[in-house]
C-alpha positions in Angstrom: 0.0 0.0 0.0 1.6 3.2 -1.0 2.5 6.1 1.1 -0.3 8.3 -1.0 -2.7 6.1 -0.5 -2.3 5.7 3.7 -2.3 9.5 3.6 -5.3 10.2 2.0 -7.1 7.6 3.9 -6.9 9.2 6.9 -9.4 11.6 6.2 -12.4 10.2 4.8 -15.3 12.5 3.5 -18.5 10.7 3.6 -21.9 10.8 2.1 -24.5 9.5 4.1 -27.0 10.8 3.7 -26.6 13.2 0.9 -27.9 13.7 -2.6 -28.5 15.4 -5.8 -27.4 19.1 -6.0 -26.8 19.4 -1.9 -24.2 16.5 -2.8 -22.8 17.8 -5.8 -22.1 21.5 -4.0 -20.6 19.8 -1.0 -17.9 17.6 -3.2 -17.5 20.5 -5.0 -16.6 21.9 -1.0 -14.5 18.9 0.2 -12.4 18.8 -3.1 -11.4 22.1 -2.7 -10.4 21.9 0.7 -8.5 19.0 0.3 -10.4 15.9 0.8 -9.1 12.8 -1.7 -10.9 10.0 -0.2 -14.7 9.8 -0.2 -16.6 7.1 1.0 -20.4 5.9 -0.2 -22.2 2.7 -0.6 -25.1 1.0 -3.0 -27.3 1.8 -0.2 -26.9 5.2 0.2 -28.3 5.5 -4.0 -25.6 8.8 -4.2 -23.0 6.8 -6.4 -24.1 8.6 -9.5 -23.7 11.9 -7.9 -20.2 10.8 -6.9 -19.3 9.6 -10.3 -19.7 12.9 -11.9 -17.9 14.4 -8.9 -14.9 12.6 -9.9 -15.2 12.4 -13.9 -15.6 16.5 -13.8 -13.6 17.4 -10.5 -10.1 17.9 -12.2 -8.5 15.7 -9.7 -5.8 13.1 -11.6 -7.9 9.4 -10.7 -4.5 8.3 -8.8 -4.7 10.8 -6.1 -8.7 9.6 -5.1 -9.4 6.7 -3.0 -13.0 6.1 -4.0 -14.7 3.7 -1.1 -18.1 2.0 -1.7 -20.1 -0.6 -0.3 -22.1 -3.6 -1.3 -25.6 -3.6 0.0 -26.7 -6.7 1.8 -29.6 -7.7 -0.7 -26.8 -8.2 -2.7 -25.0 -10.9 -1.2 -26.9 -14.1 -1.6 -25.5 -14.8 -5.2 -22.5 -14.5 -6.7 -23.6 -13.6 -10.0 -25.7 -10.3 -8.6 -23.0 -9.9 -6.0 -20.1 -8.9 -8.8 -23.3 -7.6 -11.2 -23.7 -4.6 -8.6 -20.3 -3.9 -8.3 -20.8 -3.7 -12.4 -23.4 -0.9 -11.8 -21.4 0.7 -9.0 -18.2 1.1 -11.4 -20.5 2.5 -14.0 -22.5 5.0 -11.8 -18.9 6.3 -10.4 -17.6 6.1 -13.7 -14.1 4.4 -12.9 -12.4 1.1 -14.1 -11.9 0.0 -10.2 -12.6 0.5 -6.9 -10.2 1.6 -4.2 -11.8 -0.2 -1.3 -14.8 -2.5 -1.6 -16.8 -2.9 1.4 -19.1 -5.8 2.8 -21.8 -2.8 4.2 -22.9 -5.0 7.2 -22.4 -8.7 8.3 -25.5 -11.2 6.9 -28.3 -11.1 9.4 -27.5 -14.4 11.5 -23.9 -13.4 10.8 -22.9 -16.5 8.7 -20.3 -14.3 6.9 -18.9 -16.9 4.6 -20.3 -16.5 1.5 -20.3 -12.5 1.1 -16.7 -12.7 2.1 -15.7 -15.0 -1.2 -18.2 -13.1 -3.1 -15.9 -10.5 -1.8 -13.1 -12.2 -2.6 -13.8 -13.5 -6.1 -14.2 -9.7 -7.0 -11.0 -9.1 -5.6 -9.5 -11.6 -8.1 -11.3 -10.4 -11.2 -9.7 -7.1 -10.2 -12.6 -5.5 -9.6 -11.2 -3.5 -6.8 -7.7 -3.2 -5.2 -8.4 -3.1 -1.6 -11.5 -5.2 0.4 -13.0 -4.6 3.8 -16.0 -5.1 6.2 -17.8 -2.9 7.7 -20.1 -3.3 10.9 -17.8 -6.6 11.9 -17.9 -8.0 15.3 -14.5 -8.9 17.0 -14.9 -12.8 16.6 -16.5 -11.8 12.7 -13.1 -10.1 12.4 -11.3 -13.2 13.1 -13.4 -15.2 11.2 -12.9 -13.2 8.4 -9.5 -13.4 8.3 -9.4 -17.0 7.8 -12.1 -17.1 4.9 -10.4 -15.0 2.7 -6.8 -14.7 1.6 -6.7 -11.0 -0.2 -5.7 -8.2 2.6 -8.5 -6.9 4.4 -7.3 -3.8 5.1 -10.7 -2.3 7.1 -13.6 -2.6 9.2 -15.5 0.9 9.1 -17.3 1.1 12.2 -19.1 3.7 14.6 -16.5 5.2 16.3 -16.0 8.4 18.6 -15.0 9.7 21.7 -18.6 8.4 23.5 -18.2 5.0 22.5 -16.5 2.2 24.2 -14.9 0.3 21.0 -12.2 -1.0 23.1 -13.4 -4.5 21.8 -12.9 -3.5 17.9 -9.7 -2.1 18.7 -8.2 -5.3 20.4 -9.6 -6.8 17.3 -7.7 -4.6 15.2 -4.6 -5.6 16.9 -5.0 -9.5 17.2 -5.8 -9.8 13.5 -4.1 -7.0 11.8 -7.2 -5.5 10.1 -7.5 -1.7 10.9 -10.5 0.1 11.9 -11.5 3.3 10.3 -14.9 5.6 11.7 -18.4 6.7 11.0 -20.4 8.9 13.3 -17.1 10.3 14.1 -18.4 13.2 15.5 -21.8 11.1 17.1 -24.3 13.1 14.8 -23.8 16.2 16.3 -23.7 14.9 19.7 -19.7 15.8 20.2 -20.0 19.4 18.9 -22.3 19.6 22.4 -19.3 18.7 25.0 -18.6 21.1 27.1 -15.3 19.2 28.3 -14.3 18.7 24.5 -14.4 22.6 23.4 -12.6 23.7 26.7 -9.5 21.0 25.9 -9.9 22.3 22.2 -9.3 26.2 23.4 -5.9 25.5 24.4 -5.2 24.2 21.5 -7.2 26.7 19.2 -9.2 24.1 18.4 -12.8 23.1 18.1 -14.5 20.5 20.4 -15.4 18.9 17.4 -11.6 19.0 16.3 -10.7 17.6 19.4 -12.9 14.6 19.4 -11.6 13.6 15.3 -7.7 14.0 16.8 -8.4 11.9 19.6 -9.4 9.0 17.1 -7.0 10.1 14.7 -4.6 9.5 18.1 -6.1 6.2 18.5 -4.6 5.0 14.8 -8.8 5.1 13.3 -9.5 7.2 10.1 -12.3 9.3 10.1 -15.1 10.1 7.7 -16.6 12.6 8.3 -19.6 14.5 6.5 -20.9 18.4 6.4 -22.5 20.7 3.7 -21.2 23.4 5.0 -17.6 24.7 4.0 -16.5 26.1 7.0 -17.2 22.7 8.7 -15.6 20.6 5.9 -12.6 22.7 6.6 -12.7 22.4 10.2 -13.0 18.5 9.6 -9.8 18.5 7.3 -7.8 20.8 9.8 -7.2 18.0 12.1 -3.5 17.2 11.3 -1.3 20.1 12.7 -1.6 19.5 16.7 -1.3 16.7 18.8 -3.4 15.7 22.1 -1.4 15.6 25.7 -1.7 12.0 27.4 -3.7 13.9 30.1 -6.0 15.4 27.5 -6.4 11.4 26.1 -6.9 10.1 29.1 -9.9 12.8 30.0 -11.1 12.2 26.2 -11.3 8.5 27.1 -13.5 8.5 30.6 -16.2 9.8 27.9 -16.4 6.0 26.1 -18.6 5.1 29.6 -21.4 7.0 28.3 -21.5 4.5 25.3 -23.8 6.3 23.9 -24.4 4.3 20.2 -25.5 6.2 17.4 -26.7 3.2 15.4 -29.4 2.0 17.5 -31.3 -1.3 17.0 -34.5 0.5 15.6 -32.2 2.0 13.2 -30.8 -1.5 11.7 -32.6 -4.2 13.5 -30.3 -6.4 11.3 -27.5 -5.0 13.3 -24.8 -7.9 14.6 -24.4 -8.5 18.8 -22.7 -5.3 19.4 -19.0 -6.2 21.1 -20.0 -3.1 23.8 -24.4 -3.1 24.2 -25.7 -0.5 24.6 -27.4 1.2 27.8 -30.6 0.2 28.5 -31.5 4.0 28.6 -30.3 4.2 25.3 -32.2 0.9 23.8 -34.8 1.5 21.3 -37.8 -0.7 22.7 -37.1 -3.5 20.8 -34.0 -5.5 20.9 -32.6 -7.1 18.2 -32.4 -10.8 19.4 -31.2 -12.5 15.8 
């Protein structure tokens, strides 16, 4: 993996839940500021958006890392599995993907068969990197044994008011690195009182604070805005560097574990590695 590539990765600018012309307009944004990796999925139905993003952007194709996901319905064959990833090329208008993602394990989590799906477009050259997304600790390991390309992510919800200690363990044991969504906990970080006084001595946003911290803790983070100051706020993440202490007060905020994803939201969500307080539960729980 090159040097430009591991660079760029870092800092992720996502989609969800954007499209049509408020997309286009904040691409248009994030391009400007700097952003070269951008992240969407079959799911989020914004690939075509993206696509012209990158075929009118200006932006030589080698300096993008262009990251989508294959949609669950997707999965059961083999034939329709690499047939979307047909249509995804098309809609972004590119010869290959930069990371291909498995969007969320199989409900029942039997992971096999999407991950050599996964595989297999590996092979055919589909895509030069693979990953999971939404994988359990154990489904980490699991995964690693199924396939033999690099997995070389598992995109997960990840900020300062989670407790993904679990995941990250996982990252270490079996070599497959993490990167984040909800980074900033859908507005919920932008809210901390302790966050935006740390970020003060540091001329810094809360927000700011809470991306360097998980920069700090070796995750990438996508991140999403349509509004430029905030893109560039987002992107300005690189030139300062947390204190231990300011970690460690940073870190007694993962008790909260407050989950953004909530069972109501995707009931087809895998056991959680850290549950999620009952006070934060949707009413039902996912049992499958």
């Amino acid at each position: 993996m090159n040097i430009n590539f591991i660079n760029s990765y870092q800092r992720i600018f996502g989609t969800f839940p954007l499209r049509g012309d408020v997309l286009r307009q904040a691409l248009e944004f994030a391009g400007d500021v700097g952003y070269r990796a951008y992240d969407t999925a079959q799911q989020y139905e914004n690939e075509t958006e993206l696509g012209e993003f990158i075929a009118s952007s200006g932006i030589p194709r080698s300096e993008l890392c262009i990251t989508t996901k294959v949609c669950p319905s997707r999965f059961d064959d083999e034939s329709d599995f690499l047939k979307s990833i047909d249509e995804s090329l098309k809609r972004l208008q590119i010869e290959q993907i930069d990371v291909l993602l498995l969007h969320w394990p199989p409900v029942g989590e039997a992971i096999e068969q999407s991950l050599k799906h996964l595989q297999k477009a590996y092979d055919k050259k589909l895509t030069k990197n693979i990953g999971i997304s939404n994988y359990t600790r154990q489904m980490m390991h699991d995964a690693k044994k199924i396939v033999d390309a690099p997995i070389i992510v598992n995109q997960v919800e990840f900020h300062p008011m989670i407790d993904q200690s679990a995941l990250l363990k996982g990252a270490l044991e079996t070599g497959i690195p993490l990167s984040s969504y909800c980074s900033l906990a859908r507005a919920e970080v932008p809210k901390n009182k302790m966050l935006a006084d740390i970020g003060k001595t540091y001329g810094k946003t809360g927000s700011q604070v809470a991306l360097r911290w998980i920069l700090q803790k070796g995750v990438p983070i996508i991140t999403m805005s349509t509004k430029l100051d905030n893109i560039k706020a987002n992107f300005d993440v690189m030139d300062f560097t947390l204190s231990n202490i300011d970690i460690d007060k940073i870190n007694a905020l993962m008790a909260t574990n407050y989950r953004v994803i909530s069972l109501e939201e995707a009931p087809w969500a895998p056991r959680w590695d850290t549950p999620t307080p009952r006070e934060n539960r949707p009413a039902a729980v996912f049992t499958g």
